[in-house]
N, C-alpha and C positions, 0 to 999 in steps of 0.2 A: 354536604361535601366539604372535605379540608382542603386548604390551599392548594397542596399538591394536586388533587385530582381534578380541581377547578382551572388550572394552570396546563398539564398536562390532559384536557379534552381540549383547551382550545389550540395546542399546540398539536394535538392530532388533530382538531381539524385546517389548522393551518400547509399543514402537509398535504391531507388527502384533498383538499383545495387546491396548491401546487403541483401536485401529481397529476387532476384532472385536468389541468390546464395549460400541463408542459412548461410550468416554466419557475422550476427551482431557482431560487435566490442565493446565489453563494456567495460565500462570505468575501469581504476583501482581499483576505491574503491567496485565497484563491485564482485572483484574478490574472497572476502572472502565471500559474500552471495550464488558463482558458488562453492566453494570450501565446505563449511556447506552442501551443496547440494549434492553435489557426496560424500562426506561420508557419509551420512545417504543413501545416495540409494546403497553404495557400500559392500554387505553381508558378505566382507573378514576384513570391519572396525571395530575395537570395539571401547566399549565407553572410552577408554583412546584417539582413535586417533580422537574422535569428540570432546572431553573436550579439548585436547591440540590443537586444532586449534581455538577454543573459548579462551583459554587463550593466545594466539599469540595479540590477540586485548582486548586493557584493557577494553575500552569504553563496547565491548558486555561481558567480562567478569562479569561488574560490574551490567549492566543490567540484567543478566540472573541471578545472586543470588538475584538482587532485586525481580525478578518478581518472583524465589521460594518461594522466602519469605512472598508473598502477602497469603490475607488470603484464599482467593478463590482456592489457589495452595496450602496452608500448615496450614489448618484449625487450628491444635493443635498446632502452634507457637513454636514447635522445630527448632528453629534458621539453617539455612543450609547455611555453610560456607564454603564448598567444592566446587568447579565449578565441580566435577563427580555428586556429588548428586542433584546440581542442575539444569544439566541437563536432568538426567533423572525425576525427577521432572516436569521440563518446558516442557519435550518431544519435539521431533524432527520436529514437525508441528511450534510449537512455536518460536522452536530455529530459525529456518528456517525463520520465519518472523522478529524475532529479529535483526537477521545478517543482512537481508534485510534494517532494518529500521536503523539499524547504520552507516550504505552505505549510503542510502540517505539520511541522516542527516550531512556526511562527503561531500556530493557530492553538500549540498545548502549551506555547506559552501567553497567550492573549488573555486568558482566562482571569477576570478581577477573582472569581471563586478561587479559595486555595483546593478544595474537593476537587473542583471540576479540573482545574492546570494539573492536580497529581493524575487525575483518569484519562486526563489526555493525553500527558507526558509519558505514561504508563502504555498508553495505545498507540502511540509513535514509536515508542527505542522497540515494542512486538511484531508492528506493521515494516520496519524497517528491516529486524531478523529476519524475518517471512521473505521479504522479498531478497533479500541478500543468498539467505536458502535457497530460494528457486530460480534464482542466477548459477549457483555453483549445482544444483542439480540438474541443470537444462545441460549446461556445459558438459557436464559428467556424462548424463546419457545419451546425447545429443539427440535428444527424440524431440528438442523444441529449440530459439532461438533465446540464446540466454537474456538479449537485452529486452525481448517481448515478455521473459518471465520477469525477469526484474520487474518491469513496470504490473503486469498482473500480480504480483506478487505487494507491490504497496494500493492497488486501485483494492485488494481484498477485502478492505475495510473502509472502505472512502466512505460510505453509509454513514457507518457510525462517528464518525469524524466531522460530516456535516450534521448531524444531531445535537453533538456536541457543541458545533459552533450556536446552532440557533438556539439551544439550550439556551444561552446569557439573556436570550429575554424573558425568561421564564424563571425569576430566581427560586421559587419555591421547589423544583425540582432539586435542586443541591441539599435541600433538605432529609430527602431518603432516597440514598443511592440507588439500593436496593431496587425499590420499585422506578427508581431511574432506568436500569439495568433492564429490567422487564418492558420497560416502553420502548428501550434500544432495539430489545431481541427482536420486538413488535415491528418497527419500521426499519430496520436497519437495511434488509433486504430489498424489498420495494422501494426506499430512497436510492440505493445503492446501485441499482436496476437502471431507473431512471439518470442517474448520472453519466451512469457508461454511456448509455445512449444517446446523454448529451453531448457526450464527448467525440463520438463518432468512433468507439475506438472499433479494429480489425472482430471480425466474427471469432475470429480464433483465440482472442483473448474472452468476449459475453461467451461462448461456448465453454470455454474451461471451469467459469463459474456455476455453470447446470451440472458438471461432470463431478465438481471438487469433493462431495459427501462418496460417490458410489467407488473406489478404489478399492481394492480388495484380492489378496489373492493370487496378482496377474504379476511374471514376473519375466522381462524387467518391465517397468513404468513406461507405458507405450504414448503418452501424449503429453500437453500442458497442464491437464486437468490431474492427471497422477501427481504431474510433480507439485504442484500449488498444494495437493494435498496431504504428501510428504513434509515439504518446504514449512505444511502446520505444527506437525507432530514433530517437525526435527527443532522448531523454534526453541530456545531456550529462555527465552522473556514470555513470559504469559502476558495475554490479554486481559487485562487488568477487570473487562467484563465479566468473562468467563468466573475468572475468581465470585466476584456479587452474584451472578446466578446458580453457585456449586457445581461448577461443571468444572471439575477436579479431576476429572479421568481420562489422563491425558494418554500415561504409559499402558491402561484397560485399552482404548481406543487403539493405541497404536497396534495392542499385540491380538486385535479382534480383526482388522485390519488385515494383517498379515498373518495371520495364524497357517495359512497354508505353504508359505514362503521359509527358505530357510533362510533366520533371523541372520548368520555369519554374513547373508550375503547383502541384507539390507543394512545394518552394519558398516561392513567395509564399503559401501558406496556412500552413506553421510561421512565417514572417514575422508574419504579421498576426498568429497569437494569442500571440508570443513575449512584448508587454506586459502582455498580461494573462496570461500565465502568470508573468512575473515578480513581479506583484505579489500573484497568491496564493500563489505560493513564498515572498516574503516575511514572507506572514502567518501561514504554517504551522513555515516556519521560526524565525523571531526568534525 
């Protein structure tokens, strides 16, 4: 056996050992997105002890006044300069995905590998489209809440995010992407699985994730799970995986998808919510 594959069994069984045991090890920078977490679900927290743990980290503090400040959050452009007001403004579904996305934004840049920081970097500016998409299609069809898509919209790939993290102790993986790629495809699910879970998050978000492949057909887009899986195909950053396993068939997928729909009309509704998805991409991103 070569490095790779000797490195890669015990990293599988590192997992399927975790898995059976309930008790996934995440990374550092994760630990402000478990931490935003349990203070909103915890009834004895108030909003000073949510706002002072958003001010602990500059990067989500700065993010979360930006995204008050968006128009779509603060229609009449009273400036909001307080991290209390603008969290409750952003509300705790939002927050919650913010914290998220500034973890794994810390975490594609963590990477001593320069392979591994481009596949993760790569997997965040996709993970981030994604979820930006199915904020501006939630909003559009209103068959869902935009800021529970938001946040389903970045947890879509949490899987492979934490693969990535625990990848760094396994340097002979960065060796071959490729059958890197395929160990991804292999656990990404079942890690992914088990995080939601740890996270306690709403049924209505782990059900969207059983639904996100079956869309087809049905028009307009009747739940979360449509739009998550719109919010895929309408992503304009690809999934830097996808690329390593030849799964290039984005525009085949799209028009397999909807072949019984007329295209003018699926069309004109990524249209309409492309401005406002632009401008919460902005605020997640910058």
């Amino acid at each position: 056996m070569d490095d790779f594959a000797v490195q890669s069994a015990a990293f599988a069984a590192r997992i399927e050992r975790e898995l059976q045991e309930g008790r996934l090890s995440f990374p550092t920078v994760l630990e402000l997105s478990v931490r935003i977490k349990q203070l909103a679900d915890d009834p004895n927290s108030s909003l000073r002890d949510i706002a002072n743990a958003v001010r602990a980290e500059p990067v989500l503090s700065a993010k979360t006044l930006r995204m008050a400040n968006t128009v779509q959050l603060n229609p009449y452009h009273a400036p909001i300069t307080a991290v209390n007001d603008a969290v409750v403004r952003v509300g705790l579904a939002a927050l919650r995905c913010l914290a998220y996305a500034v973890a794994a934004e810390q975490l594609a840049r963590d990477h001593r590998s320069g392979r591994m920081r481009l596949v993760a970097s790569g997997l965040w500016l996709h993970t981030v489209d994604v979820a930006c998409w199915a904020y501006a299609l939630a909003a559009e069809l209103r068959v869902a809440n935009p800021d529970t898509a938001l946040l389903a919209g970045m947890m879509r790939t949490i899987g492979q995010f934490y693969l990535l993290a625990r990848a760094a102790d396994y340097p002979a993986l960065e060796q071959d992407m490729d059958r890197f790629a395929e160990f991804v495809a292999t656990w990404s699910e079942p890690v992914g699985r088990a995080i939601l879970e740890s996270f306690e998050l709403p049924d209505s978000i782990q059900d969207a994730f059983d639904d996100a492949e079956l869309y087809g057909d049905v028009w307009p887009p009747s739940d979360l799970g449509d739009v998550l899986f719109i919010a895929g195909l309408a992503a304009e950053t690809p999934n830097p995986f996808d690329g390593m396993l030849g799964l290039t068939h984005r525009q085949e997928l799209l028009e397999a998808c909807t072949g019984g729909i007329d295209r003018t009309r699926l069309d004109a509704l990524i249209e309409a919510a492309r401005a406002t998805k632009e401008t919460i991409l902005s605020a997640v991103r910058s």
